[in-house]
N, C-alpha and C positions, 0 to 999 in steps of 0.2 A: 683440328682438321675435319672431324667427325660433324662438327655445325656448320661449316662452309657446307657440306655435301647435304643440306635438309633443302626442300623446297622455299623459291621465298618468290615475292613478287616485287616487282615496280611497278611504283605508283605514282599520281599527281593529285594534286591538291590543287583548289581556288582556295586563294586567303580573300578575306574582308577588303583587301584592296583590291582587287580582280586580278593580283599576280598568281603563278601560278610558282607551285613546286614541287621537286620529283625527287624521289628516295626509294631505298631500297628496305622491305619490309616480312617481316614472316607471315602478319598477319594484318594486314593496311587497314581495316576497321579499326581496329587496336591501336596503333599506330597513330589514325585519324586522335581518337579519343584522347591519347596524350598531347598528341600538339594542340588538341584543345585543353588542355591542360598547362601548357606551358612549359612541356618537357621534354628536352633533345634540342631543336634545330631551335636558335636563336632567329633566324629570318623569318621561321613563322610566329614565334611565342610572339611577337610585336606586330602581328597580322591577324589576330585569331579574330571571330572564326575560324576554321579553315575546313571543306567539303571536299570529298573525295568523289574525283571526279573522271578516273580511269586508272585501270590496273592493270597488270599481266603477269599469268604465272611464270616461272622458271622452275629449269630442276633444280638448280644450283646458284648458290650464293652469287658466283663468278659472271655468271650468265645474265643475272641479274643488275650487278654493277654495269654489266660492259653494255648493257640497254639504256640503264638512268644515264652513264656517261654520254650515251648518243641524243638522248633525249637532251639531256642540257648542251645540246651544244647546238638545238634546232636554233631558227626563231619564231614568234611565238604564234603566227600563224598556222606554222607547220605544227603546233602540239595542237592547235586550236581543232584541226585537221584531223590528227591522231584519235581525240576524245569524243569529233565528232561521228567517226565510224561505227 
């Protein structure tokens, strides 16, 4: 319960194929680095590169999810929108 309550952010990625993807991260540089790495998300290890290309903090875990869930359900203009601000 004590790690749900830390700071985390949501984040998006460009992969190599110019899609985009959004997760949830404590620390998205980091996070970046392993999916450059090929580790955690399947969608991207088969896309890599992948460039981080907008974030946002939260305070909590929850708060965080409940943004990547809104984010993935844009389309992709409207993230394109999001990253451009």
């Amino acid at each position: 319960m004590e790690e749900e309550a830390k700071e985390r952010f949501c984040y998006m990625v460009r992969c190599r194929d110019g899609t985009l993807y959004t997760g949830v991260a404590t620390d998205p540089r980091e996070r970046v680095k392993k999916h450059n790495w090929g580790v955690g998300a399947k969608f991207t290890a088969a896309r890599r590169p992948v460039e981080l290309i907008w974030s946002e903090k939260f305070p909590d875990y929850r708060l965080a999810r409940k943004r990547e869930a809104e984010i993935k359900s844009w389309a992709l203009a409207t993230k394109l929108r999001l990253v451009e601000q």
